[in-house]
N, C-alpha and C positions, 0 to 999 in steps of 0.2 A: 605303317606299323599295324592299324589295322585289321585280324587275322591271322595276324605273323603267330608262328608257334614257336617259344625257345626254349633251348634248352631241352626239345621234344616234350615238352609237360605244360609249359604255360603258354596259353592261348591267349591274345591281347584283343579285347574286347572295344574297350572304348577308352577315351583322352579324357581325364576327371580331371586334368591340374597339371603344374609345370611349373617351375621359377628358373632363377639364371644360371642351374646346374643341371638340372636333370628336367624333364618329363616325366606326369606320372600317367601310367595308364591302369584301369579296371582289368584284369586277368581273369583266367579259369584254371585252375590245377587240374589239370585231365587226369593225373594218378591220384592225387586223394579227392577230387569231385567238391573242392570248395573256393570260392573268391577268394582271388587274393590282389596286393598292389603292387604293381611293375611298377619301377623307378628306372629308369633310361638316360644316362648320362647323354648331355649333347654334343655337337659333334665336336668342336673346340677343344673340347679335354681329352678325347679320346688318344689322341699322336702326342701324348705330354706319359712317358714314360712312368718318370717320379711324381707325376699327381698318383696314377694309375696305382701304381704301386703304395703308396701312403693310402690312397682310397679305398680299396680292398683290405688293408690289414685293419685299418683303424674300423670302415663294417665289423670283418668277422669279429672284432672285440664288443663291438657295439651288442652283437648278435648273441653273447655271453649273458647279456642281459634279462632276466625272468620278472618279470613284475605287472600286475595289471594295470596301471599308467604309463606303460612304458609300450608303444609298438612292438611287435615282435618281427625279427629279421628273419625268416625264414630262408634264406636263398641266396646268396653275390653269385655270378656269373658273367661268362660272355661267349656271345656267338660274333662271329667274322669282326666284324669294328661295334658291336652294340655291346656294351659293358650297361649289366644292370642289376639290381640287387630287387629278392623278392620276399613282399612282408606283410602283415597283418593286415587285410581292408577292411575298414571303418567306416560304416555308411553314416554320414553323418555329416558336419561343417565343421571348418579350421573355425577357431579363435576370432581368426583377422574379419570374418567373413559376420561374423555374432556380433564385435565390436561396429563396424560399420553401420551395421542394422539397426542396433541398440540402443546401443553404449549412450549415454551412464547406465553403464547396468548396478543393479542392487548390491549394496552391502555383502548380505548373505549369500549372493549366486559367487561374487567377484573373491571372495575369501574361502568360500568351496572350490573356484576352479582352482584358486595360487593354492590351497591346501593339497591337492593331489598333484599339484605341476609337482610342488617341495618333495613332496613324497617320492616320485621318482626321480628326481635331480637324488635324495638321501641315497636310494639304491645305489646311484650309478656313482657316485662320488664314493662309497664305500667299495666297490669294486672296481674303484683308480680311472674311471672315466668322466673326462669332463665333457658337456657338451657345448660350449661356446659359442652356440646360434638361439640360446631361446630367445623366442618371438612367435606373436600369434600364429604367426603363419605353421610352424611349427608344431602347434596345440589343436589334436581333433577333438570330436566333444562328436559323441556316438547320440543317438536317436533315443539310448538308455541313459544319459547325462555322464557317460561314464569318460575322465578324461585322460587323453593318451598323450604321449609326447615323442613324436619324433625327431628322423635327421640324427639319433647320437653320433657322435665322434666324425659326424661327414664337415662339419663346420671347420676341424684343423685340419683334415686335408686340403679344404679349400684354400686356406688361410698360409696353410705351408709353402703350397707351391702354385698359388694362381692369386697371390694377392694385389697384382699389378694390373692382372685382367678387367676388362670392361664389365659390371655386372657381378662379380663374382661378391663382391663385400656389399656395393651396394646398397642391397635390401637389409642389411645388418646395422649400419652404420647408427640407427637412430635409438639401438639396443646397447652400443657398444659400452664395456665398463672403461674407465678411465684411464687402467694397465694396460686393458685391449688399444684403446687409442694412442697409448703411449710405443707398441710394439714389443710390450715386456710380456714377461711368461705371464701365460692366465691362468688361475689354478679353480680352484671350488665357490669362490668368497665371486667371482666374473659371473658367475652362475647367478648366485643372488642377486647380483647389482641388475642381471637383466630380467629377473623374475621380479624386481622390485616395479623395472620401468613397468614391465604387461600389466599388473596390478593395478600402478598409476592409470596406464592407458583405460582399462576394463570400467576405473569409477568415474574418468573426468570426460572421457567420448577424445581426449588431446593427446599430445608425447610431450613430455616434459622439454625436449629442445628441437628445435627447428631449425634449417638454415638455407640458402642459398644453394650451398655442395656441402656434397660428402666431409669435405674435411673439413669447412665452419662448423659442421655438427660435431664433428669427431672434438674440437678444440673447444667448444662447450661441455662439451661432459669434462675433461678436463679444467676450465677457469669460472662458468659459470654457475649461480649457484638455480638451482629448480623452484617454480612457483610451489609453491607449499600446495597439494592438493585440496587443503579445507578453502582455502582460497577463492579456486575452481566451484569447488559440488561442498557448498556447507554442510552439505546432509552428508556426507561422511563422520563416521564415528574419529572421534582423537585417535581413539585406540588402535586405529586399524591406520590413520595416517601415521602412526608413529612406526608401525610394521615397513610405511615404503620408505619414510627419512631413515630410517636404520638403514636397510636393504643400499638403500642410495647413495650411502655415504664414499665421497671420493676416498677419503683414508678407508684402506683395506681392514685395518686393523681396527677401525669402531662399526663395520657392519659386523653380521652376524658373523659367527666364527664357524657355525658349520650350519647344512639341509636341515640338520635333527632341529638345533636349536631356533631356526627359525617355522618350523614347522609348529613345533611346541607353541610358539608366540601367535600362529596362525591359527590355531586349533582354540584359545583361549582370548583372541583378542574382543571376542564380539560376546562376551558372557556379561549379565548385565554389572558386576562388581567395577569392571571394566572399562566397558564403551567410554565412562566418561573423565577417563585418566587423565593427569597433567601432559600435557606437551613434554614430549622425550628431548633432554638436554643431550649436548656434545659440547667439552672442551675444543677449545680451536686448533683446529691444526695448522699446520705450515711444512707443506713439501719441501721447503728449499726449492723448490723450481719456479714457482709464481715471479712471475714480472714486477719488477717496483722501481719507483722511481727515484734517484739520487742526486743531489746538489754534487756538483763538482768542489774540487777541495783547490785552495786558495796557495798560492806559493807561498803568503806569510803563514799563513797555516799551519803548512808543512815546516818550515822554519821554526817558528814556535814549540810546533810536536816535537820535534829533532833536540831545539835548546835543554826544553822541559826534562826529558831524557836523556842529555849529557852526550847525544849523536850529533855531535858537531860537524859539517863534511871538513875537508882539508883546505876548501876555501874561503871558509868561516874563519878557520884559526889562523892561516894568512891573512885574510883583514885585520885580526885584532894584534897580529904583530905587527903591524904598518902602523897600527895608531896607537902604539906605545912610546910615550917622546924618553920613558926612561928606561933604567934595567932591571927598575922593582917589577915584582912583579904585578898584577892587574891586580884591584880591590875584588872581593870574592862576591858573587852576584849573590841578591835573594832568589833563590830557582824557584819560590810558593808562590811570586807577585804574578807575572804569565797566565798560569793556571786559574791564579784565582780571579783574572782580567777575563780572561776568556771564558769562564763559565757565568759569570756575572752578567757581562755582555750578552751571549747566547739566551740566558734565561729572561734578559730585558727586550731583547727581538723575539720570543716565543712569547712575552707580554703582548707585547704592540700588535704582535700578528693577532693573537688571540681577540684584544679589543677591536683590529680592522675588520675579522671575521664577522664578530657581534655587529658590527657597525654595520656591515653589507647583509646579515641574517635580517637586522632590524629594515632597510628598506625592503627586501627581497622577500620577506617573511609570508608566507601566503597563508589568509587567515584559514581559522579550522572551523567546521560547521558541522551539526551532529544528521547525521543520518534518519530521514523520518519512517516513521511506521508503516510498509507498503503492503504488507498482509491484507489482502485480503481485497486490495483494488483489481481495477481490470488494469491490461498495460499500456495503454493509453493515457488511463489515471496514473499511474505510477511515474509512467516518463516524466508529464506534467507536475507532479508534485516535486521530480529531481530536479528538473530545470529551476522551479523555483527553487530552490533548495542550494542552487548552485553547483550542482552534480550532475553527471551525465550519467546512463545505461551503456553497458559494454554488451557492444551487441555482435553478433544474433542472441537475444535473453534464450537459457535452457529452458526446453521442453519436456514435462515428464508426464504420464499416462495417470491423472487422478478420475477416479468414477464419483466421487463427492463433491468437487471441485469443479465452478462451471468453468468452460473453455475460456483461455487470456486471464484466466484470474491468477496475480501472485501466489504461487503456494510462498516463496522464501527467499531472500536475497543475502547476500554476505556484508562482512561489516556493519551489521546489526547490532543497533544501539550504540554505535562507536561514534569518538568522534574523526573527522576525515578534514584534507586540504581541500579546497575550493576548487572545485573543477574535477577531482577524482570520479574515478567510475563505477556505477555499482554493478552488478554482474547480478539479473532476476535470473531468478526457477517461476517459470510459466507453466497455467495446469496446462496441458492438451486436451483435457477432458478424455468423453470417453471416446474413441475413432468411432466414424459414422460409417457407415453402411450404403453403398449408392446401389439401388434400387436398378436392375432392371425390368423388361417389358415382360411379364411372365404372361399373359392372355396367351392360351393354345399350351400352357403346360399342365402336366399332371398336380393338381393340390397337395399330395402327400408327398410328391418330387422336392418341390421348392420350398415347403414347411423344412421337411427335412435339411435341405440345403441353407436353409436361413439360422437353424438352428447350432447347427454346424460353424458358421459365421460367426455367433456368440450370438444372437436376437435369443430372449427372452419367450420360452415358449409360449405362457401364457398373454401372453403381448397379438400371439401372430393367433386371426379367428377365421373363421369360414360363414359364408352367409349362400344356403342352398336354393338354387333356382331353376324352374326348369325351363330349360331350352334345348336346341337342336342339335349341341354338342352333347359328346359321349360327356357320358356320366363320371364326375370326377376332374372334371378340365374349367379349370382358372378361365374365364370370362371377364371381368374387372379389378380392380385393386385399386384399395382406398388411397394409396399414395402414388402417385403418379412415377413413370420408368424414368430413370436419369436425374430426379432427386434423393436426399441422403437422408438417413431415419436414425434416431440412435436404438440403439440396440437393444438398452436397459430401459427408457421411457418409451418412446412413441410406439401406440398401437397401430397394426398392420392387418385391415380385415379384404380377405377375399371373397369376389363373388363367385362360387363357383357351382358348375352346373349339376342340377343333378339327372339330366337326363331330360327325354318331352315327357308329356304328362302322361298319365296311363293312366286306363280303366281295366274294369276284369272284360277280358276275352269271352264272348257269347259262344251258345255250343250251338255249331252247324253241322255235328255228327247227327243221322237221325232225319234230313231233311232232304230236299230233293235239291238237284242243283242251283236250281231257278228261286227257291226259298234260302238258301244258304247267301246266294249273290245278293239278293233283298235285304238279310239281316244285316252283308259285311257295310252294303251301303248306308244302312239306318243309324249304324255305330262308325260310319267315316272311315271305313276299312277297305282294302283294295284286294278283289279278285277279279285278274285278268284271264283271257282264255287262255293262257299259255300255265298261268298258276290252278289248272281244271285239269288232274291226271285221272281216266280212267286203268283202274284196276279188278283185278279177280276180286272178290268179296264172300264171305259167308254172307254178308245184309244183302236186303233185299236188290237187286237192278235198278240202279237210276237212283241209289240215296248215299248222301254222303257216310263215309266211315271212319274216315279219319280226316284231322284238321291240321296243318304246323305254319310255323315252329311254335305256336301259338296255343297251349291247350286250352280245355274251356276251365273259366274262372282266373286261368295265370295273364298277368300284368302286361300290357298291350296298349302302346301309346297310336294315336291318331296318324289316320295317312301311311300305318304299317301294311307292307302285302302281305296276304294270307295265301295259303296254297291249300287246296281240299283235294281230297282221295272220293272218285262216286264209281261204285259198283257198278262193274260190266257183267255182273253174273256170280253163278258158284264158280271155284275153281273146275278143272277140268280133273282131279281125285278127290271131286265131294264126290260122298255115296249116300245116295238115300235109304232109308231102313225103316219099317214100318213094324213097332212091335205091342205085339199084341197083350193086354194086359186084361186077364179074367180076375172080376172082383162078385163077390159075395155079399148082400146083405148083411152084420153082425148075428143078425139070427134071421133065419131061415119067414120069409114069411113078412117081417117088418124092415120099417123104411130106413136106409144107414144113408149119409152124405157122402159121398166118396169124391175127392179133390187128386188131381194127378199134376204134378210137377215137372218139370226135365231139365238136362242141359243136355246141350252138342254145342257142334261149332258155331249156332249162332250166336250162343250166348248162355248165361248158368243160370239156373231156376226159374226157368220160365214159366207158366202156369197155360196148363193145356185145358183145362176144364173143370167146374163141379157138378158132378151128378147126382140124384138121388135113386134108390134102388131099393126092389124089396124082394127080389131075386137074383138067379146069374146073371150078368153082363160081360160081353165081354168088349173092350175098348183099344179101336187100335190106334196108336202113337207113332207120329208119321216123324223122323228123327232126321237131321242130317250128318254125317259123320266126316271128322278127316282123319289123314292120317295123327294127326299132332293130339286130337282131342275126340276122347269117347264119348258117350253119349251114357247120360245118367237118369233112370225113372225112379220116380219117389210117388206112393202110393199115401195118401191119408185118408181111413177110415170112421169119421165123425170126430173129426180133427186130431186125431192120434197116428202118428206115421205105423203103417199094418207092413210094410216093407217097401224094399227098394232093390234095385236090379242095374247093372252099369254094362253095357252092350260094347265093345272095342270095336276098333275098326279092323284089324286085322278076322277077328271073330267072324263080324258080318262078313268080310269078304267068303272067309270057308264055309259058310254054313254053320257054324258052331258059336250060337250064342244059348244065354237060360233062355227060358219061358218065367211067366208069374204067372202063378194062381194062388190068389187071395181068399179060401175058403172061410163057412161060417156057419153058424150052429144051427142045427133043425129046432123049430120049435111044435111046441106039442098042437097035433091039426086041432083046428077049431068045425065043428060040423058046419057046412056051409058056407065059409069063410071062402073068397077069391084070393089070389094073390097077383095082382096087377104087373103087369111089366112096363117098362118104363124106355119106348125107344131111343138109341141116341140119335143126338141132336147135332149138328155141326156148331163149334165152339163159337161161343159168341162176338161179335166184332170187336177187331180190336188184336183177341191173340193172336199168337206167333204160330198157330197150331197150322201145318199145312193141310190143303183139301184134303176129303176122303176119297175123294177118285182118285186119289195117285195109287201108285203101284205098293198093294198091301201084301205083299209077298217079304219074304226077308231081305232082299235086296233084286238088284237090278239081276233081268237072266235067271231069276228063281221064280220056282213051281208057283202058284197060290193056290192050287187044289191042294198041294201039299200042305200050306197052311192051313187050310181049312183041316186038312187031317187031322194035325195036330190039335187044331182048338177042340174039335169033337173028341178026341180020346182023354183032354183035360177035363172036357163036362162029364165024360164017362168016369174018370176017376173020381169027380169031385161026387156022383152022385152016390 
């Protein structure tokens, strides 16, 4: 089925479920693009005509159906021998599936789901549909709590014409109401009887009857009467056991009389005015059909009866004419002596019985003994207290999920404070406490992974801690844990601390930008660092040949643990589009005659603000500035004249290629001659060690391939202007 498409629209995905009628399978609606459930009758019913035909009609009525508790049918069909009906999918768990898991489930969950069963049973019984299969199995309950009810009207097809079949009733039997078991019509009131059992079922984890087969159980719901669920689960409200005695009752005519009214009962049973109502009474009934037992009737008896009422047979009044010796006739009888013989007697034999009875209570009497206080022991204590006590535990004792309550401790037992026969059994409610949690081996997972996942679980977050170490593992990764893998923690008490890594140790990364190879290898060793010949790339460089220029991944000062490889960048040289440019910078004393400081700054591609020199001067100078340019980065001169920037000049690389950059000339004021006065000139000097200033024997031309007489032109026509 798998793949199969019907119907050209519905596409059958996967097998979710099945019972002894159909298969259901997950679908796709390929024309409206939404989930839906295939139901697929099996192969057995398919060649049965008149099921076929009852099954289909009694659907599409079902399919009439509109209400949110209610499945909706969207679809009955068949292709070649698959007959199947398509309907609302519910992601979610049947009923049967909650109960098994659960059950006892709570008061409030178990009177919320029968509140909305009722509510759609109301619908459907108002638009003349019974459903005659409720049962859990029956009952979805969606991932939004919202609960739906399927199967309407497919339980009387079944029942019509496949009741004989293996499987077909089966699964129902243990729901069935008492007219159902009897094979009479089941109308609305069959509905309740089995909405009463799932109820019982949801609070006590049990089914009210049990048997051997099908049909002991079926003759139970008919002669047996049901354990009283306060019985079971004391912790049930009265008010809410008196909702399933009602629901329960074999006469039709004292359960509820309709969905509405027992919904209304449902809807107000658990208010608190309520919970704690009398036990709901019922007059006794008597079908006429119950079994009883009867004395046989005595031939004088019968005689007697007959005399009494002047029914004398013909052979009676021929004896008394044989024994008449004359022709008077007979003296007239008393007809009150008889009667009043025989009821005398009767009442003197209901004596005697009555005192033989007391006589055999009196040996047979089994003493009473009061029930002891078990609250609050472990079950161990408790058993030991019944035995002395002369009472036994009906065991397995109920489990129920207390967080206050330690594990084995009595929360509640029934027949409390009563008195009981000797040998009866008490039936404990055991805490379970809170479920534990069994630990596995998390070393090598992520910290924030399993925190999370723990949490998730129910562990208490401030419970679960972290304790940072550094080691060899990535940073973040579980290392130890305070409770060991494959022991169990509770969730709510016991602390859970890990050790996790936070990485190997680090220091700040030293800067080997700046140094030569042979010095960089020196430092990585002295800080426990690794540079191999293979991590030693040379590269183009604007820095000098033979010095390092770049370091990774590792920068200087960023975080860098021990025994990490370094990889260094050492200059092979300029690139092969460095251009050198040598530019000439005429500076002026401030006034003509006396001494100004003149400081000259740059950048190029070696690097920004470099400082090329300070001079002192008490005339022209003029100073050339020996630049490197690339394409990416110009070259920028900044002039300061007794520490005041006098200007600045920025030379492109494109510029220098054409021959077309500024000049500077930094003029300055004449001052008035003094007679006699020199004015010293001041030669320059090559810049002191240390700058970045390149020689002066390089090529002081504007660039490579240019004049320098033509320089020199130009510097002479600037003194010619400047004078």
């Amino acid at each position: 089925m798998i793949g199969l498409e019907l119907g050209g629209r519905y596409e059958i995905i996967s097998r979710i479920g099945g019972g002894g009628m159909a298969l259901v399978y997950k679908g796709h609606d390929i024309l409206l693009n939404r989930k839906v459930a295939v139901k697929v009758l099996r192969q057995q019913f398919v060649h049965d005509e008149e099921f076929i035909r009852r099954f289909r009609r009694e659907a599409q009525s079902a399919a009439s159906l509109s209400h949110p508790n209610v499945v909706s049918i969207y679809d009955v069909g068949q292709e070649d021998e698959i007959h199947y009906i398509v309907m609302e999918y519910i992601d979610g768990h049947n009923l049967n599936e909650i109960i098994q898991e659960r059950a006892p489930l709570q008061a409030e969950e178990s009177v919320r789901v029968a509140s909305q069963i009722c509510d759609a049973l109301e619908h459907a019984h108002q638009n003349h549909i019974i459903h005659r299969d409720i049962k859990p199995h029956n009952i979805l309950i969606g991932k939004n709590g919202r609960v739906k009810v399927t199967d309407f009207g497919i339980a009387r097809a079944v029942t019509s014409s496949t009741i004989t079949q293996t499987g077909s009733v089966i699964g129902s039997v243990h729901y069935f109401s008492p007219e159902h078991a009897k094979g009479v019509v089941t109308g609305e009131k069959s509905d309740l009887y089995s909405l009463g059992i799932v109820l019982y079922q949801m609070l006590t984890a049990r089914l009210p009857f049990l048997g051997e087969s099908p049909i002991s159980v079926a003759l139970k719901h008919l002669q047996e009467q049901l354990e009283e669920p306060r019985r079971v689960n004391p912790s049930i409200p009265q008010s809410v056991e008196n909702v399933i005695l009602k629901a329960m009752r074999k006469n039709p005519e004292e359960r509820y009389q309709s969905a509405t009214e027992m919904l209304k009962d449902l809807e107000t049973c658990l208010r608190p005015e309520r919970v704690s109502e009398p036990k709901i009474a019922f007059a006794t009934f008597d079908d006429g059909e119950q079994t009883r037992v009867m004395t046989a009737i005595k031939p004088e008896q019968l005689a007697a009866y007959k005399a009494a009422n002047g029914n004398t047979s013909p052979g009676a009044v021929a004896a008394s004419s044989k024994g008449s010796t004359s022709g008077s006739p007979p003296p007239k009888k008393k007809t009150w002596v008889k009667p009043f013989s025989w009821i005398f007697g009767t009442i003197l034999l209901l004596l005697l019985m009555w005192f033989g009875v007391q006589w055999v209570q009196s040996i047979l009497r089994v003493p009473e003994v009061a029930v002891p206080n078990l609250t609050g022991m472990t079950l161990d204590e408790a058993r030991a207290e019944l035995i002395k006590s002369g009472l036994g535990v009906d065991e397995p004792p109920l489990y129920k999920i207390d967080e206050e309550v330690p594990k084995d401790v009595v929360l509640s037992y029934d027949k409390q404070g009563m008195l009981v026969r000797k040998g009866d059994t008490i039936k404990l409610t055991v805490s379970k406490g809170i479920p534990l949690i069994l630990l596995s081996d998390y070393e090598g997972q992520q910290y924030k992974d399993v925190k999370a996942s723990l949490i998730a679980q129910g562990v208490q977050e401030e419970l679960i801690s972290d304790d940072q170490v550094f080691s060899d593992e990535e940073a973040g990764t579980i290392v130890g844990q305070s409770i060991p893998a494959n022991q169990e923690m509770n969730p709510k008490k016991d602390a859970l601390e890990f050790t996790v890594s936070k990485g190997r140790e680090t220091f700040k990364m030293p800067n080997l930008i700046g140094f030569s190879e042979a010095e960089a290898k020196a430092i990585a060793i002295q800080n426990n660092l690794r540079i191999s010949d293979a991590n030693v790339k040379s590269e183009p460089s604007y820095s000098p040949k033979g010095v390092v220029f770049r370091q990774w991944p590792y920068e200087p000062n960023q975080p860098v643990a021990e025994n990490s490889e370094v990889t260094i960048y050492v200059s092979s040289g300029y690139p092969s589009d460095a251009l050198f440019y040598t530019f000439n910078v005429t500076v002026s004393p401030a006034i003509l005659g006396q001494e100004s400081t003149v400081k000259i700054v740059y950048s190029d591609a070696r690097g920004d603000n470099m400082e090329w020199g300070t001079k002192k001067l008490k005339d022209v100078q003029t100073y050339p500035v020996e630049l490197v340019l690339s394409p990416t980065k110009d070259g920028v001169i900044s002039i300061y004249r007794d520490g005041k920037l006098a200007d600045s000049a920025t030379v492109s690389y494109d510029g220098a290629v054409n021959g077309d950059q500024p000049t500077m000339t930094i003029p300055g004021a004449e001052a008035e001659p003094v007679q006699g006065a020199e004015t010293p000139s001041e030669e320059v000097k090559p810049p002191a060690e240390g700058t970045t200033e390149p020689p002066a024997a390089q090529d002081n031309g504007k660039g490579k391939g240019k004049d320098k007489n033509k320089d020199k032109k130009n510097n002479d026509s600037n003194d010619n202007e400047d004078d």
